[in-house]
PDB file with one MODEL, atoms N, CA, C and O in Angstrom:
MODEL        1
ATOM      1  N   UNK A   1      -6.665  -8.762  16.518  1.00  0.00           N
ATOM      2  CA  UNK A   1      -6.053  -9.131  15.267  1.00  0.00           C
ATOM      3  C   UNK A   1      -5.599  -7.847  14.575  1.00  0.00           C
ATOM      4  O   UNK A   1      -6.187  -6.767  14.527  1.00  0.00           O
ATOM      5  N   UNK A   2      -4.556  -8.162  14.109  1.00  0.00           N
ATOM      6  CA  UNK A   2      -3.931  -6.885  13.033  1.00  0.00           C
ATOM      7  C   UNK A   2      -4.252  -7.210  11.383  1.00  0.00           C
ATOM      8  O   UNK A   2      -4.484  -8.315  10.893  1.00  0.00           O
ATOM      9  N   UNK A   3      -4.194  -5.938  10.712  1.00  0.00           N
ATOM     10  CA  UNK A   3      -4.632  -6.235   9.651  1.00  0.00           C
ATOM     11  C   UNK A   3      -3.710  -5.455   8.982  1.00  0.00           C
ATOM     12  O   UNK A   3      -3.672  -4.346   9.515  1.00  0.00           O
ATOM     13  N   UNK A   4      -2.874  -5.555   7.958  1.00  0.00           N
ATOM     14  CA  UNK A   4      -1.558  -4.450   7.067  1.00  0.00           C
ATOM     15  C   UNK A   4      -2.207  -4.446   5.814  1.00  0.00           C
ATOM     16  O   UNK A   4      -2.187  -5.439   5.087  1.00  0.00           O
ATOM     17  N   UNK A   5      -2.951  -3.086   5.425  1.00  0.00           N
ATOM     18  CA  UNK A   5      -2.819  -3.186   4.082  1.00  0.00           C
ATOM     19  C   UNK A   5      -1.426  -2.272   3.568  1.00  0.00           C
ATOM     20  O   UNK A   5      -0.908  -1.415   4.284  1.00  0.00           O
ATOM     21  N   UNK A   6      -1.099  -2.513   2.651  1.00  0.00           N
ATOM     22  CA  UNK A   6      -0.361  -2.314   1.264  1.00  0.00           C
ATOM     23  C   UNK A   6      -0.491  -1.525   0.335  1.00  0.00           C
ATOM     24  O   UNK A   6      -0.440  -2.309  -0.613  1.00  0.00           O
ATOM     25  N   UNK A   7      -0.658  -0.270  -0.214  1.00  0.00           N
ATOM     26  CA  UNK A   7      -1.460   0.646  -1.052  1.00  0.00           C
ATOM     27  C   UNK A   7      -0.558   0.974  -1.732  1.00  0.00           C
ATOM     28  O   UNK A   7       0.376   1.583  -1.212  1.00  0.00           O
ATOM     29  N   UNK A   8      -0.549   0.558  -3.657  1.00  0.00           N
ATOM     30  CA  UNK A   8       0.585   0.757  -4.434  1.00  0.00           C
ATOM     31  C   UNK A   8       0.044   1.195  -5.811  1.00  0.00           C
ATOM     32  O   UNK A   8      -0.426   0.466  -6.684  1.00  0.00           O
ATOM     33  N   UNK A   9       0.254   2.918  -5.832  1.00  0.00           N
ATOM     34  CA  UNK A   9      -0.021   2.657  -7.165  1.00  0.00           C
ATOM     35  C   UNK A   9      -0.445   1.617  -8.513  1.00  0.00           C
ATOM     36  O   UNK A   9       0.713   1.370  -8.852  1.00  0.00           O
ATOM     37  N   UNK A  10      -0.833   1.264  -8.968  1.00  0.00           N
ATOM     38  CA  UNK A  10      -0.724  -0.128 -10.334  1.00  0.00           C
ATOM     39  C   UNK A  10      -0.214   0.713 -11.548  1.00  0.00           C
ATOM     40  O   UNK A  10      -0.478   1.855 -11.925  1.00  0.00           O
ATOM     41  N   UNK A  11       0.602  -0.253 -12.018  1.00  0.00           N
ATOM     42  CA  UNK A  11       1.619  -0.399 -12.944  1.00  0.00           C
ATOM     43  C   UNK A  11       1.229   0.517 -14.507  1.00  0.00           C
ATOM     44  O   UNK A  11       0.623   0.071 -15.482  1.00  0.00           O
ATOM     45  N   UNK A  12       1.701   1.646 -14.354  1.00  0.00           N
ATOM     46  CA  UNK A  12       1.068   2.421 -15.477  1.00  0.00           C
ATOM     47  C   UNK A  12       0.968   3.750 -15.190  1.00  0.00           C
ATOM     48  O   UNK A  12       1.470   4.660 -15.850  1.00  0.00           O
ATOM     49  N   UNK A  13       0.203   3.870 -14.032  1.00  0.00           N
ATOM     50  CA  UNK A  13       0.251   4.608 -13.325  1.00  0.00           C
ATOM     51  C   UNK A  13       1.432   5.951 -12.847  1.00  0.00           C
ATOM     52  O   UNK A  13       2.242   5.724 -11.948  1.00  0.00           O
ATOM     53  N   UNK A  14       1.397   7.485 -13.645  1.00  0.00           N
ATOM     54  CA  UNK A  14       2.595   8.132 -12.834  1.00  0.00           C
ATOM     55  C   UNK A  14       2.570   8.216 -11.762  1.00  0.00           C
ATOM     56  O   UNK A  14       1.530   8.189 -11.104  1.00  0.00           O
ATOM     57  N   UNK A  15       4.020   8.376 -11.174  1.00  0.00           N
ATOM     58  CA  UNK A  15       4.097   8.837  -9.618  1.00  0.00           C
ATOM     59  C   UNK A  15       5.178   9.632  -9.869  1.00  0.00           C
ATOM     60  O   UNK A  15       6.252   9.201 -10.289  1.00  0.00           O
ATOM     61  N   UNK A  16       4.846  11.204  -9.538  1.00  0.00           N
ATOM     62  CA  UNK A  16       5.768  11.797  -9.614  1.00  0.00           C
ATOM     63  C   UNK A  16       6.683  11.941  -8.558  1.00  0.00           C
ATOM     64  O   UNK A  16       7.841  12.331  -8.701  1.00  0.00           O
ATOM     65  N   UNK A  17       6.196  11.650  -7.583  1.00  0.00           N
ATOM     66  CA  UNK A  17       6.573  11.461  -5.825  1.00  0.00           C
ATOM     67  C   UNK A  17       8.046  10.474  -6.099  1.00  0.00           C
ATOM     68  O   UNK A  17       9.221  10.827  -5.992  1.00  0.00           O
ATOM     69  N   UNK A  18       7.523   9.239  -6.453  1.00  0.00           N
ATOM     70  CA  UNK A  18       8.260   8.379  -6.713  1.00  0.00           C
ATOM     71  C   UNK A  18       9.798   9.081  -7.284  1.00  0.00           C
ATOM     72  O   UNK A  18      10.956   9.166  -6.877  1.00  0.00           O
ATOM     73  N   UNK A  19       8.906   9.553  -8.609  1.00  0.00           N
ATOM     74  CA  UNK A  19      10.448  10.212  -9.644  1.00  0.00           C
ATOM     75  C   UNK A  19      11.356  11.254  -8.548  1.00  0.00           C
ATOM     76  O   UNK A  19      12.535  11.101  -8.230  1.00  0.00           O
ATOM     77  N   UNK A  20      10.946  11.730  -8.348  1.00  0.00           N
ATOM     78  CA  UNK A  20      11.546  12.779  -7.133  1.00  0.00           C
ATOM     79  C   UNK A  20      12.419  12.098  -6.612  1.00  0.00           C
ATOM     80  O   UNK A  20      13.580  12.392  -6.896  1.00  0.00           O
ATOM     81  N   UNK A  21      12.150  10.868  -5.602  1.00  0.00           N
ATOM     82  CA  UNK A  21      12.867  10.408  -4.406  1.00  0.00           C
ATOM     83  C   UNK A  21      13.859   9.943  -5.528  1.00  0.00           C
ATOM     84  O   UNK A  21      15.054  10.154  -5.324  1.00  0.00           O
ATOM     85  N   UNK A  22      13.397   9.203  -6.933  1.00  0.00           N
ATOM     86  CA  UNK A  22      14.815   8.422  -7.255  1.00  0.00           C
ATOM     87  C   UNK A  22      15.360   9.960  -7.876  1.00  0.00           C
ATOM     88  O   UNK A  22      15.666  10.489  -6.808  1.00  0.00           O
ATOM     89  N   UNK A  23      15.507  10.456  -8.385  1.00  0.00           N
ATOM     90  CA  UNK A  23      16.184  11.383  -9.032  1.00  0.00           C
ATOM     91  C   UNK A  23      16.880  11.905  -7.886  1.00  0.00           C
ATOM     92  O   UNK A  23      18.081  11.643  -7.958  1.00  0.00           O
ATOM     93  N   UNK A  24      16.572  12.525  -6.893  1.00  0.00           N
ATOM     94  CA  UNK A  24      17.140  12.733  -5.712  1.00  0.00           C
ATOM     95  C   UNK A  24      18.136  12.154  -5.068  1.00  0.00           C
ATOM     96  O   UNK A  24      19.068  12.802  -4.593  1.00  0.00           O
ATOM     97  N   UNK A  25      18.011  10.588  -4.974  1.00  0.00           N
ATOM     98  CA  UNK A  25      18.993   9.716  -4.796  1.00  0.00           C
ATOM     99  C   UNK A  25      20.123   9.304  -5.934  1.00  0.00           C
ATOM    100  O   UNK A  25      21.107   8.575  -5.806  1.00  0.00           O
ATOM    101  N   UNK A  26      19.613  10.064  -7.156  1.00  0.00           N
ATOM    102  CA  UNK A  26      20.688   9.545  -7.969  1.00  0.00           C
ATOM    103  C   UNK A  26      21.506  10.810  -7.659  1.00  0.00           C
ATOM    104  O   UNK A  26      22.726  10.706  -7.782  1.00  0.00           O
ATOM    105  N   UNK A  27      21.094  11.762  -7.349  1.00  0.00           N
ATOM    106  CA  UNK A  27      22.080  13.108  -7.273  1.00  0.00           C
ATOM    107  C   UNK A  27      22.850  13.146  -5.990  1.00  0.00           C
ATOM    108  O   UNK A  27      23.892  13.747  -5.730  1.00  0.00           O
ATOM    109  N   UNK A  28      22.244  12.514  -5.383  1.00  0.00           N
ATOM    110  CA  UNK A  28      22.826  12.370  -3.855  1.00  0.00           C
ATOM    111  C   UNK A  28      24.275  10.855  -4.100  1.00  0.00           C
ATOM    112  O   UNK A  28      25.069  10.437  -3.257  1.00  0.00           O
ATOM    113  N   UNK A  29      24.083  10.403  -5.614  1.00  0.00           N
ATOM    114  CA  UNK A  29      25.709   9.607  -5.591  1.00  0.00           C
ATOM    115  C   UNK A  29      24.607   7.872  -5.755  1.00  0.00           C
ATOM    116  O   UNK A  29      25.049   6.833  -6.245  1.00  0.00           O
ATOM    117  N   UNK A  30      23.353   8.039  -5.256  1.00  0.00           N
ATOM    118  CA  UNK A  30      23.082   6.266  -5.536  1.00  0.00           C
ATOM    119  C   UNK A  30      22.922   5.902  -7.222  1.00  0.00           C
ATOM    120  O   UNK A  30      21.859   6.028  -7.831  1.00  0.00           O
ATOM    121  N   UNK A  31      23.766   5.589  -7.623  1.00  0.00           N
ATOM    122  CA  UNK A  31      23.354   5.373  -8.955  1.00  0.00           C
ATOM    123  C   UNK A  31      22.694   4.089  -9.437  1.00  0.00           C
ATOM    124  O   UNK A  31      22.272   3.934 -10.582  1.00  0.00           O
ATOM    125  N   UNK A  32      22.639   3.147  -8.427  1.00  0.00           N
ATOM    126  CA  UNK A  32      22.258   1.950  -8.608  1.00  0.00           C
ATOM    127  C   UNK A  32      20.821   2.259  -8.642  1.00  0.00           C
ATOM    128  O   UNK A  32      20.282   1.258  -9.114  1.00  0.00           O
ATOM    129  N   UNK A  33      19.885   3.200  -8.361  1.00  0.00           N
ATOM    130  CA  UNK A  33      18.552   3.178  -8.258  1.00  0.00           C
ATOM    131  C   UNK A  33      18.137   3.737  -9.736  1.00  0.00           C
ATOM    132  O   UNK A  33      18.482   4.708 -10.410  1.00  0.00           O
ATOM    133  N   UNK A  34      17.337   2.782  -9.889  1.00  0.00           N
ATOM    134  CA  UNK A  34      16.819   3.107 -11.616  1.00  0.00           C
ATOM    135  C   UNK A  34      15.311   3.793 -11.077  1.00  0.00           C
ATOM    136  O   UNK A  34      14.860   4.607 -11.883  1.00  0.00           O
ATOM    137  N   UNK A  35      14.768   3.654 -10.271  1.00  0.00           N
ATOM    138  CA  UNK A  35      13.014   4.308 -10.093  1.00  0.00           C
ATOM    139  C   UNK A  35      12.884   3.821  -8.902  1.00  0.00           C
ATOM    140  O   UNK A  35      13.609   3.042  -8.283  1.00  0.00           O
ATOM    141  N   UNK A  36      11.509   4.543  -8.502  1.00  0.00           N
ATOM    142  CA  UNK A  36      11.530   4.227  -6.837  1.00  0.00           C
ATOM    143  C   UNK A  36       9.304   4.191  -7.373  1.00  0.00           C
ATOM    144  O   UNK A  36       8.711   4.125  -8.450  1.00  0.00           O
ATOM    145  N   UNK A  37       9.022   4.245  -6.472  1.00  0.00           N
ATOM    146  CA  UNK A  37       7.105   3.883  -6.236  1.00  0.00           C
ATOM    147  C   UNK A  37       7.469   4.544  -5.052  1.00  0.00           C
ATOM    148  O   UNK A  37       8.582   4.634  -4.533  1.00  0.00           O
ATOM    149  N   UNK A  38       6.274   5.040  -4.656  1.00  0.00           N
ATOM    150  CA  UNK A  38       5.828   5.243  -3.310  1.00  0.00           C
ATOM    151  C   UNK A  38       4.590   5.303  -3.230  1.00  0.00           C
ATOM    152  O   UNK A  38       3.795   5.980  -3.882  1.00  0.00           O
ATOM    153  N   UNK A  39       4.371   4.333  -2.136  1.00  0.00           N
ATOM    154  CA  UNK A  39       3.039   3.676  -1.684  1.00  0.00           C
ATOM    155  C   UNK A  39       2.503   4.259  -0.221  1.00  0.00           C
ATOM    156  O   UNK A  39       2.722   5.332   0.342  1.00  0.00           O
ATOM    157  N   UNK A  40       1.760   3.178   0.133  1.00  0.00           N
ATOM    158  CA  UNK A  40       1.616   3.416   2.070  1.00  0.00           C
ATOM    159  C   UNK A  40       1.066   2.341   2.653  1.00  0.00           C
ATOM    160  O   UNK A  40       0.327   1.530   2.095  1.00  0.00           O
ATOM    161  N   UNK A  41       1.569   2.320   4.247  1.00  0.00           N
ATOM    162  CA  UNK A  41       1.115   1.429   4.511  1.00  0.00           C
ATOM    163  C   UNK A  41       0.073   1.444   5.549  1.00  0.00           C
ATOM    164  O   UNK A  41       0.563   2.201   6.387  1.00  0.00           O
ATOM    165  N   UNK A  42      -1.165   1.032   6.035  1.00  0.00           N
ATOM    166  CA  UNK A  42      -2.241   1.150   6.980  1.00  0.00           C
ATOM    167  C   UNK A  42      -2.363   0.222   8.076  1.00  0.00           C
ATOM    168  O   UNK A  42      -3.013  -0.723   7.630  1.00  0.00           O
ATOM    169  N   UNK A  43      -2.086   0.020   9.219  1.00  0.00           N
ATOM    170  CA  UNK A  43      -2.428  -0.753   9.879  1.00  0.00           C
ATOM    171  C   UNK A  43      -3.306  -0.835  10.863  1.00  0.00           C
ATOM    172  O   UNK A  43      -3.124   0.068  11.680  1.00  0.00           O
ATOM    173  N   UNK A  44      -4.289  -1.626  11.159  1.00  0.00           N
ATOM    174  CA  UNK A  44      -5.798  -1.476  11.366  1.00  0.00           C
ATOM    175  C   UNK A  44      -5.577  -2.411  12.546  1.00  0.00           C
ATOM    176  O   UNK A  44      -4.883  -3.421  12.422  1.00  0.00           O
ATOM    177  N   UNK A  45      -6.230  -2.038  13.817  1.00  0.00           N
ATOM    178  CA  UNK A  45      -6.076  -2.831  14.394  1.00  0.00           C
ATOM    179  C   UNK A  45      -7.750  -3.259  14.444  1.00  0.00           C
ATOM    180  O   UNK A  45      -8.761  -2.590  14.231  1.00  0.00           O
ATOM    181  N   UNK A  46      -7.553  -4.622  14.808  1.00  0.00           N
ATOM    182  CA  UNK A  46      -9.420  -5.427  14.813  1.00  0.00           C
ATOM    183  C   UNK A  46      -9.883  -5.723  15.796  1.00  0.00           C
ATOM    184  O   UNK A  46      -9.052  -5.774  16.703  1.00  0.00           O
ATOM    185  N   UNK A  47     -11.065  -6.005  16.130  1.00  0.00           N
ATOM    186  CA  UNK A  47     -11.751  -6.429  17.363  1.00  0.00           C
ATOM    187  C   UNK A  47     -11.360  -7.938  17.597  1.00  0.00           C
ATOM    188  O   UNK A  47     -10.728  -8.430  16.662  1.00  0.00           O
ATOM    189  N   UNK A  48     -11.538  -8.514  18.344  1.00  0.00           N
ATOM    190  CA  UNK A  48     -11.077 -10.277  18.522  1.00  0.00           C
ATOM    191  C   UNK A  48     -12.420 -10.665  18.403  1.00  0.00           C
ATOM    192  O   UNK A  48     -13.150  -9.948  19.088  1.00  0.00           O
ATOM    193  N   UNK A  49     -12.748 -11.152  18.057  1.00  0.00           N
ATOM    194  CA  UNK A  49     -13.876 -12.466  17.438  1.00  0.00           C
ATOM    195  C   UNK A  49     -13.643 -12.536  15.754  1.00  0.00           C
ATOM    196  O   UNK A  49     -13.588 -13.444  14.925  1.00  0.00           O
ATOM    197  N   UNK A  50     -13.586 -11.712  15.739  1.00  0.00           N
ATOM    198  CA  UNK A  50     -13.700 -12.089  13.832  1.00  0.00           C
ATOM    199  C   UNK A  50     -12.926 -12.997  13.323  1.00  0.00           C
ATOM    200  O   UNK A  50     -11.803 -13.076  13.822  1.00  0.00           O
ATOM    201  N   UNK A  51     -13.211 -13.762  12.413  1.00  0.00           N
ATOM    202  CA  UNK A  51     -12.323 -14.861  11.827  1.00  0.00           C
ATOM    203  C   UNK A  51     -11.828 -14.124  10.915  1.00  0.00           C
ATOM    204  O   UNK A  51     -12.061 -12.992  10.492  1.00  0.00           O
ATOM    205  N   UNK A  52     -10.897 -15.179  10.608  1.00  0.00           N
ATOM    206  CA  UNK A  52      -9.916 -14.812   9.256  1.00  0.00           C
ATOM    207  C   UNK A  52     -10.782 -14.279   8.194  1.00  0.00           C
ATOM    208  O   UNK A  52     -10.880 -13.115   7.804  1.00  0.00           O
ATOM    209  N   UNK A  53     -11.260 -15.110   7.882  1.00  0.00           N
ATOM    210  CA  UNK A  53     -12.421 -15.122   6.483  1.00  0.00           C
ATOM    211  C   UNK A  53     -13.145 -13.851   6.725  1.00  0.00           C
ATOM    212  O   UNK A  53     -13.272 -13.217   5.678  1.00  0.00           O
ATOM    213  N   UNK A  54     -13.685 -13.242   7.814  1.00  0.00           N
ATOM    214  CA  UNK A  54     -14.439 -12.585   7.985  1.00  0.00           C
ATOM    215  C   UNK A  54     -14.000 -11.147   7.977  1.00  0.00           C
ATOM    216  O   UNK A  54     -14.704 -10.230   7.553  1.00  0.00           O
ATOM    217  N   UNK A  55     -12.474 -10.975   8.603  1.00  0.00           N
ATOM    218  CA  UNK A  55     -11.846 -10.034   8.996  1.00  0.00           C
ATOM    219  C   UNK A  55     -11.342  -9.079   7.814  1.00  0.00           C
ATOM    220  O   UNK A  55     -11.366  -7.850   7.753  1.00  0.00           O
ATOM    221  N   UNK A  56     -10.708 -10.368   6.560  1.00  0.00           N
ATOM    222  CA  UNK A  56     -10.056  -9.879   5.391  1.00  0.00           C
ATOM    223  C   UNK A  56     -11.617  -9.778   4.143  1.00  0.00           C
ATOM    224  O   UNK A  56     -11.436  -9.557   2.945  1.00  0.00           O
ATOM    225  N   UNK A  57     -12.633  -9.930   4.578  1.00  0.00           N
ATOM    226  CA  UNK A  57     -13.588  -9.384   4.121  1.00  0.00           C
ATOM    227  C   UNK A  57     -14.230  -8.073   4.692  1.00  0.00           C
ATOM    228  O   UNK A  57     -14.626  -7.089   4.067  1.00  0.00           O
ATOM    229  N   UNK A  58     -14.231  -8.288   5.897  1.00  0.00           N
ATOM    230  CA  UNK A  58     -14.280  -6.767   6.120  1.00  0.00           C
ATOM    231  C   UNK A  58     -13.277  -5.485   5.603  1.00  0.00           C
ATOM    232  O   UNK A  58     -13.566  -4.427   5.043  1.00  0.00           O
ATOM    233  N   UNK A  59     -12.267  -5.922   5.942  1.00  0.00           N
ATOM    234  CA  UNK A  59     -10.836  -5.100   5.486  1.00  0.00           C
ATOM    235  C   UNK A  59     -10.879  -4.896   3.806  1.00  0.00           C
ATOM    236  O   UNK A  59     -10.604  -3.871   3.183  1.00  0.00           O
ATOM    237  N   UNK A  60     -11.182  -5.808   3.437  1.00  0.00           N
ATOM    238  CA  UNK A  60     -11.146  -5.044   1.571  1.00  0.00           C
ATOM    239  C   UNK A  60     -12.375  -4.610   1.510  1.00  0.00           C
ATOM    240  O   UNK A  60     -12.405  -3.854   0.539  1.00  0.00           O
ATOM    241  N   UNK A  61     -13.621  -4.669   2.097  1.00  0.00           N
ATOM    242  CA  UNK A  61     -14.652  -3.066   2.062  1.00  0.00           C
ATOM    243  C   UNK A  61     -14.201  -1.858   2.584  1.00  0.00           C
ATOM    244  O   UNK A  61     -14.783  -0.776   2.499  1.00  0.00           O
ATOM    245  N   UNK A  62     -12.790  -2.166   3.307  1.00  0.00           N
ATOM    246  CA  UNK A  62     -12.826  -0.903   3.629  1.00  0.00           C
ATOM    247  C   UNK A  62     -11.646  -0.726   2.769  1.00  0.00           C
ATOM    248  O   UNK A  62     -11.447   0.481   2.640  1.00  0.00           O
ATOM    249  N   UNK A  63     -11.119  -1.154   2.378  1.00  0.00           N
ATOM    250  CA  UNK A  63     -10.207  -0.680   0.905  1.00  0.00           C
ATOM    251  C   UNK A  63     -10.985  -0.457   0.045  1.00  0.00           C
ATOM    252  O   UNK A  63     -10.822   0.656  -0.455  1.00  0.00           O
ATOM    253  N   UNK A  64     -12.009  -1.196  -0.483  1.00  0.00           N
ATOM    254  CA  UNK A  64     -12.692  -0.508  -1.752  1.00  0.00           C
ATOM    255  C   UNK A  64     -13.453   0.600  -1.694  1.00  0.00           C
ATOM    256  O   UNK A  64     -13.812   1.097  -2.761  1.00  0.00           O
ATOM    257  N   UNK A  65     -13.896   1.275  -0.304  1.00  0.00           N
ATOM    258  CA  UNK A  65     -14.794   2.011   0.161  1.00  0.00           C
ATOM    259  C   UNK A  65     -14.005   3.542   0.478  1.00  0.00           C
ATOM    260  O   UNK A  65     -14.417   4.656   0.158  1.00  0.00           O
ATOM    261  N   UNK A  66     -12.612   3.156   1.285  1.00  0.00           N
ATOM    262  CA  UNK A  66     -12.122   4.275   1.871  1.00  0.00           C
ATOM    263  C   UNK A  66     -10.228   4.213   1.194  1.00  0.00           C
ATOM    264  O   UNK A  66      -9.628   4.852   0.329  1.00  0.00           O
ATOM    265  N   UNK A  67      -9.836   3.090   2.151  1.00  0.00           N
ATOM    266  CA  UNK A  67      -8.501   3.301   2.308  1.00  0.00           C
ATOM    267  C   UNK A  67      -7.729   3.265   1.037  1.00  0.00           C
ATOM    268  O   UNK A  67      -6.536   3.566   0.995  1.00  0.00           O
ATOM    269  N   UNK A  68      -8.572   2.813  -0.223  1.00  0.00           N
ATOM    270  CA  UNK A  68      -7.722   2.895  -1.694  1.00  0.00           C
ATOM    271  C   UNK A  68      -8.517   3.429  -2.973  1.00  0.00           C
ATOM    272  O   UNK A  68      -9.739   3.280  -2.942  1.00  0.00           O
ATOM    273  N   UNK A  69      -8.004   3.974  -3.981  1.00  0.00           N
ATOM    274  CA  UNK A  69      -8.356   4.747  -4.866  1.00  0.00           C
ATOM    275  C   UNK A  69      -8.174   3.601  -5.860  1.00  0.00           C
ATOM    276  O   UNK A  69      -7.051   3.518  -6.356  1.00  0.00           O
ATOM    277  N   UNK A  70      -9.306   2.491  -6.323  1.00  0.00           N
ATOM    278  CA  UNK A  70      -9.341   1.196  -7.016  1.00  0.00           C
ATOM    279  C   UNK A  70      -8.699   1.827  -8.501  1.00  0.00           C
ATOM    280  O   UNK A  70      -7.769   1.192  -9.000  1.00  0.00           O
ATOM    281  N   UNK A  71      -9.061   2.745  -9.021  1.00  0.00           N
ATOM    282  CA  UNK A  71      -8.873   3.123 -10.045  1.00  0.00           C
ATOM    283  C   UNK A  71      -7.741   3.140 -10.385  1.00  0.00           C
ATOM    284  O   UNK A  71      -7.424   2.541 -11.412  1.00  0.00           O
ATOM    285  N   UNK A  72      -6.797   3.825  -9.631  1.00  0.00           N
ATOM    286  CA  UNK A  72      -5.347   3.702  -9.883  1.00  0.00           C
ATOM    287  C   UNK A  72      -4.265   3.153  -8.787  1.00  0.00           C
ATOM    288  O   UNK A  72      -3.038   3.231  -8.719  1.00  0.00           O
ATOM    289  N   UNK A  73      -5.276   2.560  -7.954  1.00  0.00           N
ATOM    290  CA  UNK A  73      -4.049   2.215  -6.631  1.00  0.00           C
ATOM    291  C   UNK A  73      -4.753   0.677  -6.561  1.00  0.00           C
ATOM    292  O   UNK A  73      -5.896   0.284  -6.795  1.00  0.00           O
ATOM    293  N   UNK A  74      -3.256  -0.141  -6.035  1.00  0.00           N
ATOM    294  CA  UNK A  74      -3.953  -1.620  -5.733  1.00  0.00           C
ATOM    295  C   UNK A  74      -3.400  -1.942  -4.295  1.00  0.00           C
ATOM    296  O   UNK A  74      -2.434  -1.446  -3.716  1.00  0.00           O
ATOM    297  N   UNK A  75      -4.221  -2.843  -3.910  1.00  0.00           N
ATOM    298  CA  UNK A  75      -3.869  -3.494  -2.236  1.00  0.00           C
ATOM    299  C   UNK A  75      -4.032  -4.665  -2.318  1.00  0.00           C
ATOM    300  O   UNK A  75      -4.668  -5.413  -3.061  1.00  0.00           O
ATOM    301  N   UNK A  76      -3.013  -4.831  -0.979  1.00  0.00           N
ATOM    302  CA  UNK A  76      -2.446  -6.309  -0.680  1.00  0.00           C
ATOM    303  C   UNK A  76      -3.065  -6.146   0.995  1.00  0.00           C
ATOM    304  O   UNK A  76      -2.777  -5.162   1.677  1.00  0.00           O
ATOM    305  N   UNK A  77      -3.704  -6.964   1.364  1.00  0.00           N
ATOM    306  CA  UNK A  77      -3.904  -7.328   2.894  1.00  0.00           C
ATOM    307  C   UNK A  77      -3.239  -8.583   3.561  1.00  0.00           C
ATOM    308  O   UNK A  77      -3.256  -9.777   3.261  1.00  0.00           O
ATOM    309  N   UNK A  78      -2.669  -7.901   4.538  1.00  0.00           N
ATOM    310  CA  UNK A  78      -1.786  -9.180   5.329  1.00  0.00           C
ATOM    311  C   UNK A  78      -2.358  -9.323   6.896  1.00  0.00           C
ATOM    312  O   UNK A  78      -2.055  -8.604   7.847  1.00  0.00           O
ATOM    313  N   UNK A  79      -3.194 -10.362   6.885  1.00  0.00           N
ATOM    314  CA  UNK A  79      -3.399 -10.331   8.614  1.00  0.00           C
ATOM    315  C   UNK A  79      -2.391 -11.119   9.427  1.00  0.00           C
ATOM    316  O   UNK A  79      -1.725 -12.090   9.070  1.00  0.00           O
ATOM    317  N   UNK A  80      -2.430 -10.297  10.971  1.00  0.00           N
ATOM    318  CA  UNK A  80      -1.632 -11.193  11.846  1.00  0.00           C
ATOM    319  C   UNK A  80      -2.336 -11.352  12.865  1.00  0.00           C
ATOM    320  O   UNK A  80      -3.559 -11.228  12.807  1.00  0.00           O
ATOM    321  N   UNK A  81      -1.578 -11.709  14.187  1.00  0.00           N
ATOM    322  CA  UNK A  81      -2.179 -11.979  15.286  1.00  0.00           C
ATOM    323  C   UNK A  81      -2.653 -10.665  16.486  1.00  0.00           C
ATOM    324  O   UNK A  81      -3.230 -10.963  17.532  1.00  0.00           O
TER     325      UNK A  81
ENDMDL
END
Protein backbone atom coordinates (compact mmCIF):
# COMPACT_ATOMS: atom_id res chain seq x y z
CA UNK A 1 0.00 0.00 0.00
CA UNK A 2 1.07 3.59 -0.71
CA UNK A 3 0.56 6.28 1.49
CA UNK A 4 0.98 10.41 0.06
CA UNK A 5 1.24 12.75 2.63
CA UNK A 6 0.79 16.47 1.79
CA UNK A 7 2.85 18.94 4.02
CA UNK A 8 1.54 22.66 3.75
CA UNK A 9 2.41 25.31 5.66
CA UNK A 10 -1.22 26.58 7.54
CA UNK A 11 -2.65 29.67 6.63
CA UNK A 12 -0.86 32.51 8.46
CA UNK A 13 2.02 31.18 8.36
CA UNK A 14 5.22 33.10 6.30
CA UNK A 15 6.84 31.40 3.55
CA UNK A 16 9.41 33.21 2.27
CA UNK A 17 10.35 30.35 -0.20
CA UNK A 18 6.99 30.72 -1.50
CA UNK A 19 7.42 34.76 -1.98
CA UNK A 20 10.57 34.12 -3.92
CA UNK A 21 9.19 31.62 -6.50
CA UNK A 22 6.13 34.11 -7.07
CA UNK A 23 8.11 37.24 -7.27
CA UNK A 24 10.43 35.45 -9.54
CA UNK A 25 7.74 34.43 -11.81
CA UNK A 26 6.28 37.72 -11.88
CA UNK A 27 9.69 39.07 -13.19
CA UNK A 28 10.13 36.34 -15.46
CA UNK A 29 6.63 38.05 -17.42
CA UNK A 30 3.83 35.62 -15.34
CA UNK A 31 1.77 38.21 -14.09
CA UNK A 32 -1.17 36.20 -13.51
CA UNK A 33 0.49 34.70 -10.29
CA UNK A 34 -0.57 36.65 -7.23
CA UNK A 35 1.50 34.13 -4.46
CA UNK A 36 2.73 30.78 -4.63
CA UNK A 37 3.10 28.18 -1.00
CA UNK A 38 5.53 25.71 -1.11
CA UNK A 39 4.95 22.57 0.52
CA UNK A 40 6.19 18.76 0.06
CA UNK A 41 5.25 15.83 -0.74
CA UNK A 42 6.23 12.20 1.09
CA UNK A 43 5.50 9.06 -0.19
CA UNK A 44 5.72 6.07 2.08
CA UNK A 45 5.55 2.98 0.85
CA UNK A 46 3.65 0.21 3.45
CA UNK A 47 3.87 -3.29 4.29
CA UNK A 48 0.62 -5.32 2.90
CA UNK A 49 -1.49 -6.48 5.73
CA UNK A 50 -2.43 -3.32 7.24
CA UNK A 51 -5.86 -2.06 6.74
CA UNK A 52 -6.98 1.13 5.77
CA UNK A 53 -7.97 2.17 9.24
CA UNK A 54 -4.87 0.96 10.52
CA UNK A 55 -2.42 2.21 7.93
CA UNK A 56 -3.74 6.02 8.00
CA UNK A 57 -3.34 5.66 11.74
CA UNK A 58 -0.13 4.66 11.63
CA UNK A 59 0.82 7.32 8.97
CA UNK A 60 -0.47 10.40 11.04
CA UNK A 61 1.92 9.15 14.06
CA UNK A 62 4.29 9.47 11.87
CA UNK A 63 3.25 12.95 10.81
CA UNK A 64 2.74 14.07 14.23
CA UNK A 65 5.99 12.48 15.40
CA UNK A 66 8.40 13.09 12.41
CA UNK A 67 7.26 14.00 8.93
CA UNK A 68 5.39 17.48 10.03
CA UNK A 69 6.06 20.46 12.16
CA UNK A 70 2.11 20.49 13.77
CA UNK A 71 2.79 23.88 14.87
CA UNK A 72 3.00 25.53 11.70
CA UNK A 73 2.62 22.91 8.97
CA UNK A 74 -0.64 20.83 8.21
CA UNK A 75 -1.16 17.33 6.41
CA UNK A 76 -3.38 15.68 4.25
CA UNK A 77 -2.91 11.73 3.85
CA UNK A 78 -4.01 10.02 0.73
CA UNK A 79 -3.75 6.19 0.59
CA UNK A 80 -3.60 4.03 -2.51
CA UNK A 81 -3.06 0.69 -3.64
Amino acid sequence: MKATVHVALKTGVLDPQGKAVADTLARMGYKEVAGARIGKVIELDLEDGLSPADAEARVKEMCEKLLANTVIESYRIDLGA
